[in-house]
KOLBA-215874 format. One record per residue (C-alpha): x, y, z; residue in three letters; residue number from 1. Coordinates in nm, 2 decimals, decimal comma. Layout:
# KOLBA-215874
<<X Y Z> "ala" NUM>
...
END
This chain:
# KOLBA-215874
<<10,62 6,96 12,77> "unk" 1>
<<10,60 6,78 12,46> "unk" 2>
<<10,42 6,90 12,20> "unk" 3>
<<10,21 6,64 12,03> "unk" 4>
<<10,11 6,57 12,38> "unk" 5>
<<9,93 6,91 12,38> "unk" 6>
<<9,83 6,88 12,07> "unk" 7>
<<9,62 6,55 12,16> "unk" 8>
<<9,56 6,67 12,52> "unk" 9>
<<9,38 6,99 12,28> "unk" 10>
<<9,17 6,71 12,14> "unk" 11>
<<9,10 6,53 12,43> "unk" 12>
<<9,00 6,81 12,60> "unk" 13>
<<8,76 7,01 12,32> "unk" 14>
<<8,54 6,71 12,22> "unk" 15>
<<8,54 6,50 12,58> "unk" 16>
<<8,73 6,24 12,62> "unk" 17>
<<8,96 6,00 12,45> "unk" 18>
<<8,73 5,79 12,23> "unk" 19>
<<8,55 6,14 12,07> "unk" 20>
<<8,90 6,31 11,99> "unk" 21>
<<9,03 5,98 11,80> "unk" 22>
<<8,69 6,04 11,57> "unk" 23>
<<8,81 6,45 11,54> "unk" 24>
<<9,18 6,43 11,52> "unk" 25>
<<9,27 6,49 11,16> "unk" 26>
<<9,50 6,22 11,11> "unk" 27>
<<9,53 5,87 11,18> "unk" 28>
<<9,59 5,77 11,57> "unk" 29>
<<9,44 5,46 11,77> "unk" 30>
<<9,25 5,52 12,12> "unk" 31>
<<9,55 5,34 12,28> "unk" 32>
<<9,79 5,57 12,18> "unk" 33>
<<9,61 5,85 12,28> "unk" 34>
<<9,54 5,72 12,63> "unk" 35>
<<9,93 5,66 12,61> "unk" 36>
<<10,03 5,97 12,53> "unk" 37>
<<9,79 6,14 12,75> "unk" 38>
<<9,90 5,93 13,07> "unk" 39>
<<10,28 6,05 12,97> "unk" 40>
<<10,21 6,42 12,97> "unk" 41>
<<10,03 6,39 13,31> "unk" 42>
<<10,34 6,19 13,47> "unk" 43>
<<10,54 6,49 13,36> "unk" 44>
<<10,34 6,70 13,52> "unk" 45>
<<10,31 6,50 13,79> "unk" 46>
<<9,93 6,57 13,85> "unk" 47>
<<9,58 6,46 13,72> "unk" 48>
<<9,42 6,68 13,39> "unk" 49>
<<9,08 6,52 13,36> "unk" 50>
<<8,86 6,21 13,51> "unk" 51>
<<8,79 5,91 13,27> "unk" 52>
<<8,45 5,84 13,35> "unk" 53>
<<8,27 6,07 13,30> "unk" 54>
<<8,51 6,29 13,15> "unk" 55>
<<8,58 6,59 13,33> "unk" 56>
<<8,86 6,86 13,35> "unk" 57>
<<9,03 6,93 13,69> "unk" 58>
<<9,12 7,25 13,78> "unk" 59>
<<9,45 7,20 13,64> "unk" 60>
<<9,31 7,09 13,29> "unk" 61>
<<9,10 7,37 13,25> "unk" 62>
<<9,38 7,58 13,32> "unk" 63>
<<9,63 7,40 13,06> "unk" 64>
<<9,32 7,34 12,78> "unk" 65>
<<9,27 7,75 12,82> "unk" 66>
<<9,60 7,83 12,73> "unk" 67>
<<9,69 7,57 12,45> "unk" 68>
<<9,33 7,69 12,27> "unk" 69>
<<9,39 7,98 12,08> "unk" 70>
<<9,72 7,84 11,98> "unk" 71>
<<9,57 7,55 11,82> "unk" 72>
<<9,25 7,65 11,65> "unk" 73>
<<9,42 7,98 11,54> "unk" 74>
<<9,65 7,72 11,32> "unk" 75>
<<9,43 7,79 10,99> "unk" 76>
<<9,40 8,15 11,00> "unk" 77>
<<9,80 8,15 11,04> "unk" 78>
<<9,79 7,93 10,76> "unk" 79>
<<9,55 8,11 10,53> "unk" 80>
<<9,79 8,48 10,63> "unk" 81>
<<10,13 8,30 10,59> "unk" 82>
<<9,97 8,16 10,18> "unk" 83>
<<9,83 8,51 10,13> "unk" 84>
<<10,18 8,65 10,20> "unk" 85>
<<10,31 8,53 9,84> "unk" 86>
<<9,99 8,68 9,65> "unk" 87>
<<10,13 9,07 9,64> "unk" 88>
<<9,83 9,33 9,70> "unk" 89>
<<9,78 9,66 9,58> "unk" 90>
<<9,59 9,89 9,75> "unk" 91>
<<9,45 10,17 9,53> "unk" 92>
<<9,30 10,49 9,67> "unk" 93>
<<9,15 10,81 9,47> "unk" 94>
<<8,86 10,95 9,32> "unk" 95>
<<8,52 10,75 9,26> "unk" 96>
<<8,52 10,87 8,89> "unk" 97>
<<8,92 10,71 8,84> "unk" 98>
<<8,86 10,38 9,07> "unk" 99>
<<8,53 10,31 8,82> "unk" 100>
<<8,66 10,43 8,46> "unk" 101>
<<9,00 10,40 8,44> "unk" 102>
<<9,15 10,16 8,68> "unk" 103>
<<9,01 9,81 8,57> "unk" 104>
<<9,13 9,85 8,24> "unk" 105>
<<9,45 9,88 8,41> "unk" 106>
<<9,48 9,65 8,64> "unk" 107>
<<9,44 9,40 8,39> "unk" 108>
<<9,75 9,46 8,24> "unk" 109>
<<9,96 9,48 8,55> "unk" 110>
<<9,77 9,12 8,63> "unk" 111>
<<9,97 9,05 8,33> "unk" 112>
<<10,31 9,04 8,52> "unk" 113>
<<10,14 8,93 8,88> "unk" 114>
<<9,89 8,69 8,75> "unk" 115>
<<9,82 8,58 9,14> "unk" 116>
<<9,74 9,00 9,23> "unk" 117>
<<9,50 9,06 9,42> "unk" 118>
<<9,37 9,45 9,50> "unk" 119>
<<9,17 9,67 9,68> "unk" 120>
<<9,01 10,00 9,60> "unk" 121>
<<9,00 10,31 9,85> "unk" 122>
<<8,76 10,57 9,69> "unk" 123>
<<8,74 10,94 9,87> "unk" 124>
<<8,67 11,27 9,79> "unk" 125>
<<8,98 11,45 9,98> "unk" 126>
<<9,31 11,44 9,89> "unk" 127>
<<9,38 11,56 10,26> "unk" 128>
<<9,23 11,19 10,36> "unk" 129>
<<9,46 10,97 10,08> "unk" 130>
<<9,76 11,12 10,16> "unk" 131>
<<9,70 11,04 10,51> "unk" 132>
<<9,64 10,65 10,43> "unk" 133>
<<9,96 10,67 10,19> "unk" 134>
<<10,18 10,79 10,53> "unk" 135>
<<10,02 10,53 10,78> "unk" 136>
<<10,09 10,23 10,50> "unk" 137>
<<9,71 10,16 10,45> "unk" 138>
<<9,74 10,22 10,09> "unk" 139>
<<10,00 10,18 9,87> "unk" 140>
<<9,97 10,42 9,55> "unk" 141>
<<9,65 10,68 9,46> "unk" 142>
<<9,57 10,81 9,14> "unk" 143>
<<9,47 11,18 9,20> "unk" 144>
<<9,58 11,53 9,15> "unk" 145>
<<9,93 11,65 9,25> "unk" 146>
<<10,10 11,99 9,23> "unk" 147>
<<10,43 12,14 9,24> "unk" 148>
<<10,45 12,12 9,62> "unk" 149>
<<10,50 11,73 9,68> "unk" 150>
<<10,31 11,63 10,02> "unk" 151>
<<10,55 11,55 10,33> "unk" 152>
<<10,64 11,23 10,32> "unk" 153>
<<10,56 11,08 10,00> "unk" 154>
<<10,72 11,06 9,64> "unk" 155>
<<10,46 11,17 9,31> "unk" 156>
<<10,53 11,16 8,97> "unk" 157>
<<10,27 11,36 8,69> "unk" 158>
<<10,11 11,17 8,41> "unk" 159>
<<9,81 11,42 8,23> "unk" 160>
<<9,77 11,74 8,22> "unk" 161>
<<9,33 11,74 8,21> "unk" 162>
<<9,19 12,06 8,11> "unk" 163>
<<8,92 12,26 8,32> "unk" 164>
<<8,53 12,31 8,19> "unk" 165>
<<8,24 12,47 8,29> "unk" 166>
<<7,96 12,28 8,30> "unk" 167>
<<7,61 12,47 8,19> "unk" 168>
<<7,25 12,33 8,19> "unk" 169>
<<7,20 12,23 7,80> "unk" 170>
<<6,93 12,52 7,80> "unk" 171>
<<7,17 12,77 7,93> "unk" 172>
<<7,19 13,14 7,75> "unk" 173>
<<7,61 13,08 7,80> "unk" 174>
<<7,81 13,00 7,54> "unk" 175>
<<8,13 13,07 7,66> "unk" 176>
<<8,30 13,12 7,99> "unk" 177>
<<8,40 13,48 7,86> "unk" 178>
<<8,05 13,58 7,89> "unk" 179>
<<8,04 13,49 8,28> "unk" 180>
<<8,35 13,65 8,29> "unk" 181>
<<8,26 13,99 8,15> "unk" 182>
<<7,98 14,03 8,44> "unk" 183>
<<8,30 14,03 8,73> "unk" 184>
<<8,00 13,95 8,97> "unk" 185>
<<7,86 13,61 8,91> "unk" 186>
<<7,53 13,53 9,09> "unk" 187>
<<7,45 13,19 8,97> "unk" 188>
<<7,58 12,93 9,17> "unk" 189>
<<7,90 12,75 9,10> "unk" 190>
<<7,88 12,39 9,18> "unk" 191>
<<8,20 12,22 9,24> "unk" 192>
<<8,47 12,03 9,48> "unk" 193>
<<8,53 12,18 9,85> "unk" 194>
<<8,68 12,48 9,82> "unk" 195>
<<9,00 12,34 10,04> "unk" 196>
<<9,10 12,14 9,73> "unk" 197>
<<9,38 12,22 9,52> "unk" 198>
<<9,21 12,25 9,24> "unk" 199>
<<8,93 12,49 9,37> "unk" 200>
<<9,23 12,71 9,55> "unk" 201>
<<9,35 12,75 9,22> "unk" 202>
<<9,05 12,81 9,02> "unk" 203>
<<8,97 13,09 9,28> "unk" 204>
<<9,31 13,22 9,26> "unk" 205>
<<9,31 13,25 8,88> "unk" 206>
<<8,93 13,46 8,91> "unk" 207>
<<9,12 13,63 9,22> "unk" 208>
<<9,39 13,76 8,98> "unk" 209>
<<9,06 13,85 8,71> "unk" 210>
<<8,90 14,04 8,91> "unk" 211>
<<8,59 13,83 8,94> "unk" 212>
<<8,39 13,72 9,25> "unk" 213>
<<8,19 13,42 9,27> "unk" 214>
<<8,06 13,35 9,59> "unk" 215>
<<7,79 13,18 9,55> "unk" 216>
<<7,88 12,80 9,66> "unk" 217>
<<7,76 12,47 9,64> "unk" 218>
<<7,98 12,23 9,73> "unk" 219>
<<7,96 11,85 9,59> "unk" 220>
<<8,17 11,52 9,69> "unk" 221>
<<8,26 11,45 9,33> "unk" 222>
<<8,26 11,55 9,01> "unk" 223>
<<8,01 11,30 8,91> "unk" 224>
<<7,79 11,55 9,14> "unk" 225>
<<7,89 11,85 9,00> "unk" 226>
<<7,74 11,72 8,65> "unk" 227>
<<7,43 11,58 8,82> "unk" 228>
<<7,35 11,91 8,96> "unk" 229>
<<7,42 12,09 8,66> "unk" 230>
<<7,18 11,86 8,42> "unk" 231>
<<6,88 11,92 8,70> "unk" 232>
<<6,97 12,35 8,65> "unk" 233>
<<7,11 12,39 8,95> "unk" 234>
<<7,39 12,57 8,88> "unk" 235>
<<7,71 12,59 8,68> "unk" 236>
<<7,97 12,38 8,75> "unk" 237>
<<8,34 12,36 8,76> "unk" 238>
<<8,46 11,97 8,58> "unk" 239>
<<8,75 11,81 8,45> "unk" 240>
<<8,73 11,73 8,09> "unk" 241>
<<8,82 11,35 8,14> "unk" 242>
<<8,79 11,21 7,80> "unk" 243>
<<8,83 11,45 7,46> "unk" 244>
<<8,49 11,54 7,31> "unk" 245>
<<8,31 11,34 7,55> "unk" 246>
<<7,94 11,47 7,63> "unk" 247>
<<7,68 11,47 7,94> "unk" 248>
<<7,32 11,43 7,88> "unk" 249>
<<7,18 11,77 7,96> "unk" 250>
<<7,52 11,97 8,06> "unk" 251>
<<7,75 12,17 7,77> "unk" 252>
<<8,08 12,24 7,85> "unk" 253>
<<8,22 12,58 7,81> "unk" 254>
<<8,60 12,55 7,73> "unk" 255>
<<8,84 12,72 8,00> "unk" 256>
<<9,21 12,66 7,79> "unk" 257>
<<9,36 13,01 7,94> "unk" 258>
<<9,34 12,82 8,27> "unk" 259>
<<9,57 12,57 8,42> "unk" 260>
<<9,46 12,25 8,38> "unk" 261>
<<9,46 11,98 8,61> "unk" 262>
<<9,70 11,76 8,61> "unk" 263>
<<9,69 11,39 8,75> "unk" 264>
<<9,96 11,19 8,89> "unk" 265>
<<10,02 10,90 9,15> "unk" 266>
<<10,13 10,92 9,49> "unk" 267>
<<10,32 10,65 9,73> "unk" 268>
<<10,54 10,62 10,02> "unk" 269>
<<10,89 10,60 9,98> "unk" 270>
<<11,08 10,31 9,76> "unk" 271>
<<10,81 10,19 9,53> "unk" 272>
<<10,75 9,83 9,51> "unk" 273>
<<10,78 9,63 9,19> "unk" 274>
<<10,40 9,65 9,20> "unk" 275>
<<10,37 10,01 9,27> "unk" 276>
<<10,58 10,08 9,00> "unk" 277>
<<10,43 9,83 8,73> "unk" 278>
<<10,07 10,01 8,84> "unk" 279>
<<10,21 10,31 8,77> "unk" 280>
<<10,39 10,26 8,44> "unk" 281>
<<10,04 10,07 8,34> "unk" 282>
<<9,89 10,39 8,43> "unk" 283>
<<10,09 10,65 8,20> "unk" 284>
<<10,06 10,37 7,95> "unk" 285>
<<9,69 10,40 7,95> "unk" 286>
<<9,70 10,81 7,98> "unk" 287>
<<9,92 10,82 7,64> "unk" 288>
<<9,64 10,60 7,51> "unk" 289>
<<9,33 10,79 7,61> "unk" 290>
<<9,50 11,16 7,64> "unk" 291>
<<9,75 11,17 7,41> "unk" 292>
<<9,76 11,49 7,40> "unk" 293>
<<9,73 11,54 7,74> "unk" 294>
<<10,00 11,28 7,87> "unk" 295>
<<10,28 11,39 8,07> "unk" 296>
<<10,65 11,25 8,03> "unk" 297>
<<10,75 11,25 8,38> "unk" 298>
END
């Protein structure tokens, strides 16, 4: 079958007859040629796809019009995918506190060598959950912490090295974390990530190796959280120190420097893509920057 034929048959058969699909057809075509046309593709057939007057569909033209449809008006979405295909995307995944502080400062530069980028942003609170979206390809890089171990799977590079706080109400009696540590038994609650994170497993470990318990848990989402909760006296909380000297209203931070810091990095799935990798390198740029101290080489 011819294709134009279809095309126009589409027409024909969508707005009702001859006369109103010369009025739709997006180009220029005279009622003639379409009856022409139309007459054609039926002689190939060798049977009858609709009645003139009135219009109506036989049998055998609802059956054609219902499977040259979807081709037809699915046209402009296939058009809109195939002109999205030469805008590269970057899907970004990690924590609420990275995605809303630090990011959009970055992708501005990378915007700088893909001017036509678009992106996306995946926040969670698990690093179980990201690397999961790195190995089925629904993002392409996160920003979060990594350790020694690299996940199955994927590649990771480091770029800061954050240091651990506690986080006290601002009318809290402590002063310093040595104080806590000196009573082996805390009581208070500690507010903080899930305690299946890495960098809860290692907090634990290091007051493991101490001698201290601290069993009294609340868990938060976030470390946004963890500083809410602190500020309203609920607790002291376990934080990142995410910019150098930078204060909470109604939270003071207790210094914890004989403690392995956190450190930050990027994740991804195999090769990295031009765009990946100019993400990343914006990243570390940015981390020498703000944390220059801090800043990792790798």
């Amino acid at each position: 079958m011819n294709v134009h034929h279809l095309e126009l048959f589409y027409y024909v058969a969508k707005h009702g007859g001859i006369s109103a699909a010369v009025r739709k057809i997006p180009y220029g075509i005279q009622q003639p040629a379409v009856s022409g046309q139309m007459g054609k593709l039926e002689q190939e057939l060798g049977l009858k796809l609709f009645a003139r007057t009135p219009f109506r569909l036989t049998p055998e033209g609802v059956k054609l019009f219902a499977h040259v449809q979807p081709f037809f008006e699915g046209l402009d979405a296939v058009a809109a995918d195939l002109r999205r295909g030469h805008e590269p995307e970057l899907r970004i995944s990690g924590a609420e506190l990275v995605l809303r502080d630090h990011i959009p400062g970055v992708m501005q530069e990378v915007r700088k060598s893909f001017p036509r980028m678009r992106f996306s942003l995946h926040s969670t609170g698990y690093q179980s959950e990201v690397e999961e979206w790195l190995r089925a390809g629904q993002v392409d890089v996160a920003f979060v912490p990594v350790y020694p171990r690299v996940p199955a799977g994927l590649r990771q590079t480091r770029l800061a090295r954050l240091p651990l706080i506690l986080q006290v109400n601002a009318k809290s009696k402590w002063k310093a974390a040595d104080e806590l540590w000196a009573q082996k038994k805390i009581t208070e609650p500690l507010i903080c990530l899930p305690e299946n994170t890495g960098i809860m497993r290692e907090f634990f470990s290091e007051l493991k190796r101490r001698g201290i318990v601290w069993r009294n848990i609340i868990e938060a989402s976030s470390l946004d959280l963890v500083t809410r909760y602190v500020a309203n006296g609920d607790g002291i909380g376990l934080n990142v120190q995410v910019r150098p000297g930078a204060k909470s209203r109604g939270v003071r931070a207790l210094a914890l420097n004989d403690f392995a810091p956190m450190t930050m990095g990027a994740l991804w799935r195999g090769e990295p893509t031009p765009l990946v990798q100019a993400a990343v390198a914006s990243v570390r740029a940015y981390a020498r920057t703000t944390w220059p101290e801090w800043a990792c080489e790798e």
